[in-house]
C-alpha positions in Angstrom: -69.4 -141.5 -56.4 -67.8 -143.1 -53.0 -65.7 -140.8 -51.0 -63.2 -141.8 -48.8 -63.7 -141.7 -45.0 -61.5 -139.3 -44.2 -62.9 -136.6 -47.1 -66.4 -137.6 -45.4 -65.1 -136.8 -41.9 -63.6 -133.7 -43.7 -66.8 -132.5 -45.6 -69.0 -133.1 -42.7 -67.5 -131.2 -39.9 -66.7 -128.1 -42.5 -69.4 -128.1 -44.7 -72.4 -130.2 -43.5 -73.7 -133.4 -45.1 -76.2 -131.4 -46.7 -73.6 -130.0 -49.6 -72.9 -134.4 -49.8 -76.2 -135.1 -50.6 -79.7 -134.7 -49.9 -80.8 -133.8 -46.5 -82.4 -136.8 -44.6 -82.6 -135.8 -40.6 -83.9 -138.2 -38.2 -86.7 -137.2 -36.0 -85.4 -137.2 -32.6 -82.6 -134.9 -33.5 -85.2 -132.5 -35.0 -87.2 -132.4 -32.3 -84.4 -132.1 -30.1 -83.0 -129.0 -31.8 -86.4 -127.7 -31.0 -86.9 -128.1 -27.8 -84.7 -125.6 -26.7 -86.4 -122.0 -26.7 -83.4 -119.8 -28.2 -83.1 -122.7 -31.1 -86.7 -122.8 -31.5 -87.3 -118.8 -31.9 -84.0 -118.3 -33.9 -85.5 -121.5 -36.9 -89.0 -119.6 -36.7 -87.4 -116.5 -37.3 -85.2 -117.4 -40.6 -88.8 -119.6 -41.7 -90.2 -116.2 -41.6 -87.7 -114.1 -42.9 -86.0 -116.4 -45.3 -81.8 -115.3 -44.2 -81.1 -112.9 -41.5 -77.8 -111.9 -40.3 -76.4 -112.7 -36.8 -77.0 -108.9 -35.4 -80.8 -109.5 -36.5 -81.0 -112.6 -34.8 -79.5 -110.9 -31.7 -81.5 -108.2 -31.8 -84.7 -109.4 -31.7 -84.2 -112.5 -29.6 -82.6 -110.2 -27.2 -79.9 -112.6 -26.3 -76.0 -111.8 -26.5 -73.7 -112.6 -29.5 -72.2 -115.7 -28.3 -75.6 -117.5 -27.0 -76.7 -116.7 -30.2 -73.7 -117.6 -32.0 -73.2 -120.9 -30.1 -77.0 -122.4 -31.0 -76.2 -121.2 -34.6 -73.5 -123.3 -34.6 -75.4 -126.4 -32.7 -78.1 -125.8 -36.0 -76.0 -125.5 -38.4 -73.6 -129.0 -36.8 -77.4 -130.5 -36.5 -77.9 -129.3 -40.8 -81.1 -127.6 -40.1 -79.8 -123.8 -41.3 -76.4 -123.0 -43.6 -74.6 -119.7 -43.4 -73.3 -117.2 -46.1 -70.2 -115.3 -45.1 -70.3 -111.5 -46.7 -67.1 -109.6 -45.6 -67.2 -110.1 -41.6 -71.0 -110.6 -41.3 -72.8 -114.1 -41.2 -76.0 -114.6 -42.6 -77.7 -117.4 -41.9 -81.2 -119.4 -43.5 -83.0 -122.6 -43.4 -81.1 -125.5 -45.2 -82.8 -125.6 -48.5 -82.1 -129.6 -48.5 -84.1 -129.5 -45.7 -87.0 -132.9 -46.1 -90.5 -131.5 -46.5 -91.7 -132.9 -43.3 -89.2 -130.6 -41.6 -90.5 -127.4 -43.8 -94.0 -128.5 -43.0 -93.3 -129.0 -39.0 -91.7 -125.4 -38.8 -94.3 -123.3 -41.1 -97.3 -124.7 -38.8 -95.5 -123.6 -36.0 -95.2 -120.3 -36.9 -98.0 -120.1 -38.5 -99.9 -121.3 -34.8 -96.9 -119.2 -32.5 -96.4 -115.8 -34.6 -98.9 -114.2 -32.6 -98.1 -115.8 -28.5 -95.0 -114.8 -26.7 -92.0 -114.7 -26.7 -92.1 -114.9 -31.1 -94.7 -112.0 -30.9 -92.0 -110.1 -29.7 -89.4 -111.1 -31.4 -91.2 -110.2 -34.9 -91.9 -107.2 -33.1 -88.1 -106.1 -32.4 -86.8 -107.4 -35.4 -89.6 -105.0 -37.8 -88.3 -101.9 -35.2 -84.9 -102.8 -35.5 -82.7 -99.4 -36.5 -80.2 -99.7 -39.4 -81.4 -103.2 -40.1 -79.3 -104.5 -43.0 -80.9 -104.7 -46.5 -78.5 -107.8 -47.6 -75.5 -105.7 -45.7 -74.9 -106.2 -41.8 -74.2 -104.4 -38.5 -72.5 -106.1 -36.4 
């Protein structure tokens, strides 16, 4: 099926490419996404955890809402995570379309970082975490 440019454009900047078809992310933008520190502990975090809402992710990275909102939104533009909307809460988890290589790079990272700071802590908040939603949010 061939879509027009302008539904591309369209699907892209509301949806992702990853609803178009499957996932293929170029390196350098991966690795790029990672390198910054609130990126990199919010991906390890849903790898663990499979979806977490936004007041999880700010809880236990200890960062404020709109930090964490706006390298949610940098993910999600860069296809690595998709959100569910429930009522006024976001949830958010690992693109499923994800390539393998990209499942494989994140899973040995936490597997090697769960236990070193600052994702030690951040495991650590989010297990304490009071009221934590059980599929419902609180924020």
């Amino acid at each position: 099926m061939k879509l027009a440019p302008g539904l591309i454009y369209m699907l892209y900047h509301i949806y992702g490419l990853a609803y178009i078809s499957r996932m293929n992310i170029e390196a350098s933008e991966f690795f790029k996404q990672l390198a910054d520190g609130t990126r990199l502990r919010t991906l390890l975090l849903l790898q663990s955890e499979g979806e977490l809402c936004v007041c999880e992710l700010i809880h236990a990275i200890s960062e404020s809402q709109p930090k964490i909102s706006r390298h949610l939104a940098t993910l999600r533009k860069a296809g690595l995570v998709v959100d569910r909307k429930e009522g006024v809460w976001v949830h958010y988890r690992l693109n499923p379309d994800l390539p393998r290589w990209v499942n494989t790079v994140l899973a040995e990272t936490l597997s090697t970082s769960a236990e070193q700071q600052p994702y030690k802590s951040d495991f650590t908040r989010l297990s304490i975490m009071p009221d934590r939603p059980g599929g419902r949010c609180c924020a």
